[in-house]
Backbone as CSV, one residue per row, in Angstrom:
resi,resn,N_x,N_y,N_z,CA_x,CA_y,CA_z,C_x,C_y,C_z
1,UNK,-19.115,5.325,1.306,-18.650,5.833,2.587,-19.493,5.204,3.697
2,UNK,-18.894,4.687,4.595,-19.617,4.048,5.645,-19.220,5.063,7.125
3,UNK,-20.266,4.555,7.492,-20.342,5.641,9.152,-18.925,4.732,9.996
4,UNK,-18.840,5.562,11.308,-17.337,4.890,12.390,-17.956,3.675,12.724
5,UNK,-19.545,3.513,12.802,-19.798,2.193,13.294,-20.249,1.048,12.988
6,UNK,-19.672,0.952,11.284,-20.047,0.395,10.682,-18.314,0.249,9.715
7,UNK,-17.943,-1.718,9.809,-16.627,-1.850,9.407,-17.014,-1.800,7.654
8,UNK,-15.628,-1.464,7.204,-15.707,-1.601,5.203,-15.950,-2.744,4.920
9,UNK,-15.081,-3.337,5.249,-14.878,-4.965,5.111,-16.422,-5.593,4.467
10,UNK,-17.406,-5.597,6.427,-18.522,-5.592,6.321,-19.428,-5.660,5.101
11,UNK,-18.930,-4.418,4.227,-20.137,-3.795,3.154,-19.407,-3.944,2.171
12,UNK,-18.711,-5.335,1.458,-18.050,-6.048,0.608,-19.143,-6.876,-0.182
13,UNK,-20.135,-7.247,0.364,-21.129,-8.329,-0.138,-22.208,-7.439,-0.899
14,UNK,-22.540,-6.300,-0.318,-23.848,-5.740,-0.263,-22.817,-4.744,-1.667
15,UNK,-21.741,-4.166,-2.151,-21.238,-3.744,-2.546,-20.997,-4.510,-4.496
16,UNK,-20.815,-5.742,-4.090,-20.634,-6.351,-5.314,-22.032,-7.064,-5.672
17,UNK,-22.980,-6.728,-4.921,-24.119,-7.312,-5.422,-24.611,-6.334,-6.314
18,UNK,-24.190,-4.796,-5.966,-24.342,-4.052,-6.858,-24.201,-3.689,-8.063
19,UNK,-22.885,-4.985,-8.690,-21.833,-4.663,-9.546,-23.224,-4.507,-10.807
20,UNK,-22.970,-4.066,-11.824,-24.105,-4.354,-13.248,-23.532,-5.248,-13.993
21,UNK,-21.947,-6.126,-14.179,-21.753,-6.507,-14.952,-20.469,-7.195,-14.515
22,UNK,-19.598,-8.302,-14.852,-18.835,-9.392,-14.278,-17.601,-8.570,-13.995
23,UNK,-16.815,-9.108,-12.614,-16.280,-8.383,-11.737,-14.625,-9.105,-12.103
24,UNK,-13.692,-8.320,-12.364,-12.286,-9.526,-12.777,-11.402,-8.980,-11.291
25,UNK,-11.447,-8.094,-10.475,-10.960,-8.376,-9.537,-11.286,-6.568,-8.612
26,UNK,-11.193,-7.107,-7.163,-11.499,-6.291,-6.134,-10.251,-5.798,-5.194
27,UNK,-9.884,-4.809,-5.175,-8.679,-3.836,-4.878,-9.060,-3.096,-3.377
28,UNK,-8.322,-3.042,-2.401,-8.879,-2.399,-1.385,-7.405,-2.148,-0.581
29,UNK,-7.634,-1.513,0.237,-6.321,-1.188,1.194,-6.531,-2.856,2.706
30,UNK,-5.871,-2.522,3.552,-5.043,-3.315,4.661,-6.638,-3.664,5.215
31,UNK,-7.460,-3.239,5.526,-8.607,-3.466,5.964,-9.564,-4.516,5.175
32,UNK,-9.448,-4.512,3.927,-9.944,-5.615,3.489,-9.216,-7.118,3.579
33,UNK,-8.369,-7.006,4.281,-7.652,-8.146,4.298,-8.050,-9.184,5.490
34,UNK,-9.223,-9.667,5.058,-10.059,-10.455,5.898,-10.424,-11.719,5.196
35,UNK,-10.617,-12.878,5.878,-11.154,-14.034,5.133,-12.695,-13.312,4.582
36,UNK,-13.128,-13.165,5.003,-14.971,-12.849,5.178,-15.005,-11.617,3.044
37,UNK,-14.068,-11.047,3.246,-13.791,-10.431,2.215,-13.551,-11.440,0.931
38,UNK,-12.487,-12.139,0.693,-12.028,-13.162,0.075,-13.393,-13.607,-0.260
39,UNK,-13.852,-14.429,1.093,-15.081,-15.189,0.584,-16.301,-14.737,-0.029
40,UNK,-16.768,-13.016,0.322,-17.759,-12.669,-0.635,-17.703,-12.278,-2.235
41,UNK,-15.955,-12.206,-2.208,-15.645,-11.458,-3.501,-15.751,-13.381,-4.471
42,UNK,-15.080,-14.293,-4.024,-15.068,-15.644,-4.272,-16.672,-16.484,-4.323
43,UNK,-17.422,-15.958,-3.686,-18.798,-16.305,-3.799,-19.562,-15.955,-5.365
44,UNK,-19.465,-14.661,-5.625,-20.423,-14.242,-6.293,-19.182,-13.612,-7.493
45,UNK,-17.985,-14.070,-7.534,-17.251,-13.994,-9.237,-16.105,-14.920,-8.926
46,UNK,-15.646,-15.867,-8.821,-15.434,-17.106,-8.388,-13.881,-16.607,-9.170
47,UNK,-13.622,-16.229,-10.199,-12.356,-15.807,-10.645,-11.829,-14.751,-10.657
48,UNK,-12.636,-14.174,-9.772,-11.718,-12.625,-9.465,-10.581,-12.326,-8.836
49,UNK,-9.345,-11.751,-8.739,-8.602,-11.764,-8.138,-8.851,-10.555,-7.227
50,UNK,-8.076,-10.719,-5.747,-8.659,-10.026,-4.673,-7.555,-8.949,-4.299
51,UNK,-7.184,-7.924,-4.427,-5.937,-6.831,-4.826,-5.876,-6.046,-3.588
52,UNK,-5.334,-7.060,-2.336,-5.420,-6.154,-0.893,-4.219,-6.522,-0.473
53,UNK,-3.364,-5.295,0.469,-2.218,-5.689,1.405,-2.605,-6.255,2.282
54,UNK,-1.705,-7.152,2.708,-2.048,-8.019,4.323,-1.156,-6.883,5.021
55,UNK,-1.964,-7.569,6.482,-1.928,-6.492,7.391,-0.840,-6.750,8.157
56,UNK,-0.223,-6.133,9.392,0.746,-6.517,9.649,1.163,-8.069,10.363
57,UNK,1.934,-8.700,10.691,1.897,-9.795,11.621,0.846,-11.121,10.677
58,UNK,0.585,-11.240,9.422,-0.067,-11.942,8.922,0.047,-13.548,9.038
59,UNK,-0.659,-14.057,9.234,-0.704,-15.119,9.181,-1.461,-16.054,8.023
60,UNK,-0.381,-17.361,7.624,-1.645,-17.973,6.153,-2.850,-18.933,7.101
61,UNK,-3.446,-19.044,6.024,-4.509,-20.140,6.842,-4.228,-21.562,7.110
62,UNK,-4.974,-22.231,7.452,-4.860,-23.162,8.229,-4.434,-24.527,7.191
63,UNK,-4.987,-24.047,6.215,-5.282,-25.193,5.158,-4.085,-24.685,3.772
64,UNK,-3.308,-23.704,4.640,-2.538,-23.499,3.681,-1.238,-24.424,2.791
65,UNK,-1.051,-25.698,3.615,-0.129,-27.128,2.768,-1.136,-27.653,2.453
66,UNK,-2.701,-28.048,2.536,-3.441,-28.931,1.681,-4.203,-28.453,0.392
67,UNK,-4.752,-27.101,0.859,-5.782,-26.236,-0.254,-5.457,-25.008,-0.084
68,UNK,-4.171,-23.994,-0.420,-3.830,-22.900,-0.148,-5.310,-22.055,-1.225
69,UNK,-5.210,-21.198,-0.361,-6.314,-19.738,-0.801,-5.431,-19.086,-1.653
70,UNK,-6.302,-18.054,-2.256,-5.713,-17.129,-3.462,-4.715,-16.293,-2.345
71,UNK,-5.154,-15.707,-0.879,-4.122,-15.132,-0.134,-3.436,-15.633,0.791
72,UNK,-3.328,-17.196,0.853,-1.844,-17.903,1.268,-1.222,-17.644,0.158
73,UNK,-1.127,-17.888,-1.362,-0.670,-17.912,-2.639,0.133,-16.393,-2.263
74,UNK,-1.027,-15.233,-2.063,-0.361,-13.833,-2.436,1.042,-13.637,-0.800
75,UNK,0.330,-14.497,-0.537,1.542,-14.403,1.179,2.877,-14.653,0.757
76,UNK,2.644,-15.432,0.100,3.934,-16.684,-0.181,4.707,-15.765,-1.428
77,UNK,4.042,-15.617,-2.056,4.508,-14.508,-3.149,5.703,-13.369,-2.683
78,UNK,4.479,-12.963,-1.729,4.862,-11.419,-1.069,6.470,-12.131,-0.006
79,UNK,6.219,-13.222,0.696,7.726,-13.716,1.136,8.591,-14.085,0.663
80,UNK,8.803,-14.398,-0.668,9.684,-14.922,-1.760,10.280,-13.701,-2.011
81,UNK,9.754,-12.734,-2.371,9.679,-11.603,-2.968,10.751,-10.755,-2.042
82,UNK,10.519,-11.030,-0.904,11.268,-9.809,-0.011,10.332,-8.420,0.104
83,UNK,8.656,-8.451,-0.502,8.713,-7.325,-0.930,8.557,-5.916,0.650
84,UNK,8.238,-6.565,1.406,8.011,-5.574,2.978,9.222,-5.103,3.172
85,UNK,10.479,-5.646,2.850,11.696,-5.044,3.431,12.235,-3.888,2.482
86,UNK,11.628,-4.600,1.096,12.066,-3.544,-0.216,10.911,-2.402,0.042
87,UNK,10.027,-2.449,0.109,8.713,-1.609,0.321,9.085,-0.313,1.356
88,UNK,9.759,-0.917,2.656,10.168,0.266,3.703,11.395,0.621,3.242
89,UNK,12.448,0.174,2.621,13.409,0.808,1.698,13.226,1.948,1.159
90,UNK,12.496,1.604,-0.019,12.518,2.265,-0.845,11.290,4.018,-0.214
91,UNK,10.244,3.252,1.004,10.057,4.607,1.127,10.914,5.466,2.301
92,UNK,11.673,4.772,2.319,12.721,5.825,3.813,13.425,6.674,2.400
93,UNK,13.781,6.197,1.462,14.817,6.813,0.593,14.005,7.917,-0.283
94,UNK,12.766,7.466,-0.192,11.818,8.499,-0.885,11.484,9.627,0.088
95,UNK,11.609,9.691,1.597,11.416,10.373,2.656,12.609,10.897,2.347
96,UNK,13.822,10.597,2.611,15.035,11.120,2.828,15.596,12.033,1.758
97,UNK,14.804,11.949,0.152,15.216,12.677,-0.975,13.991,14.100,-0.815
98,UNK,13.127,13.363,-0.298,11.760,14.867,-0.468,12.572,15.876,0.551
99,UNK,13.246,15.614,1.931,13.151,15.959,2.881,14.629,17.158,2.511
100,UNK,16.095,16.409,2.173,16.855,17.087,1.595,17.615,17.107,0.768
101,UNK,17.073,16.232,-0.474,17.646,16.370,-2.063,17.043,17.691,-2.637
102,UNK,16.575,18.187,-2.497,16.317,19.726,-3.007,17.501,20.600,-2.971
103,UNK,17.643,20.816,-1.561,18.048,21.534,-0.561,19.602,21.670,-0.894
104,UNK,20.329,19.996,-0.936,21.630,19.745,-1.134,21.735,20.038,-2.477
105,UNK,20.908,19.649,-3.795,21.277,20.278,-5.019,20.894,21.708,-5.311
106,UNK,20.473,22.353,-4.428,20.089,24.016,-4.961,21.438,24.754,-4.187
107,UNK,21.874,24.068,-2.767,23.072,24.543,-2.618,24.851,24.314,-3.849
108,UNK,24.597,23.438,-4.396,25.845,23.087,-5.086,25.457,23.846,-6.433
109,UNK,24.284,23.804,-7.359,24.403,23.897,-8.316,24.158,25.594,-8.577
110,UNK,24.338,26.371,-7.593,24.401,27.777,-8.189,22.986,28.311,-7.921
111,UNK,22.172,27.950,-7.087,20.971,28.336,-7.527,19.966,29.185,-6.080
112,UNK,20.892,28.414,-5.040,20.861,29.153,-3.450,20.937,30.746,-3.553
113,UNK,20.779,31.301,-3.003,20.594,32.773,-2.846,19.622,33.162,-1.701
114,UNK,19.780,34.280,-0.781,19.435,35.354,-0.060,17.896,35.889,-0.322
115,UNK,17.275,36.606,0.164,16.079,37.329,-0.692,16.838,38.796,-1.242
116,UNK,17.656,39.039,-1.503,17.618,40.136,-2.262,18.399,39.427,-3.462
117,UNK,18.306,38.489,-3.553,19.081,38.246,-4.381,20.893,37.591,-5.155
118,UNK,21.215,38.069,-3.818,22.598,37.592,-3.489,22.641,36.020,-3.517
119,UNK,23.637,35.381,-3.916,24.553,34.499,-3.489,24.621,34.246,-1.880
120,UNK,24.566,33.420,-1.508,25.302,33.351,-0.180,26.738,32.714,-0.283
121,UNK,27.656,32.919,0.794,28.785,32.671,0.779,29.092,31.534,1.121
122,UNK,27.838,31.052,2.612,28.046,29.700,3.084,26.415,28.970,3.278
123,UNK,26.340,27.978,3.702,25.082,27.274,4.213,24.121,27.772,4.853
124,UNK,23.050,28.412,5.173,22.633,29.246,6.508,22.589,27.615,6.979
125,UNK,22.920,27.825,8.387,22.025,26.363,9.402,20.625,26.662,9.458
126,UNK,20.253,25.017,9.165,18.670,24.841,9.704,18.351,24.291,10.931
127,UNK,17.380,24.451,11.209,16.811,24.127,12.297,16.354,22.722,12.598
């Protein structure tokens, strides 16, 4: 846990120096998605793979048609893939089932009822 004034990213080096024993790859959320990251995890286990989302608006590097990086590679992947468009897909549809797939199958399948117990006759409206 690092303090507000102090970035994660940052404490990537000082983190795997800690490791006790050989590192096969480093996992982090949108914030590790920094060159400076790449390069400490690539410094000190040279074959690790680096397991971070890019952030939004990403850009590859510079050297990405002569000597692409392991995350031009995962860019290029991730654009082939389609996977950002499938990614917000699939969670609007996961929003949209939590929110009222319950709701619509407890009304059809018999299972809606009143607090005393009753049946209702129709839908109450929600709010």
């Amino acid at each position: 846990m690092t303090t507000n004034d102090v970035d994660d990213g940052s404490q990537v080096g000082p983190l795997l120096d800690r490791a006790a024993g050989p590192v096969a790859s480093f996992t982090g959320d949108g914030a590790y998605d920094r060159d400076d990251v790449y390069g400490a995890v690539a410094e000190r286990y040279p074959g690790a793979a680096v397991i971070v989302p890019p952030r939004e608006r990403v850009v590859p590097s510079a050297a990405v048609e002569t000597a692409p990086t392991q995350r031009d590679e995962h860019l290029r992947i991730i654009a082939a893939s389609r996977y950002n468009r499938r990614t917000l897909a699939e969670a609007a549809i996961g929003r949209y089932k939590r929110v009222i797939g319950d709701a619509l199958r407890s009304l059809t399948d018999g299972r809606s009822s009143d607090r005393g117990g009753h049946r209702r006759s129709r839908p109450e409206p929600h709010a």
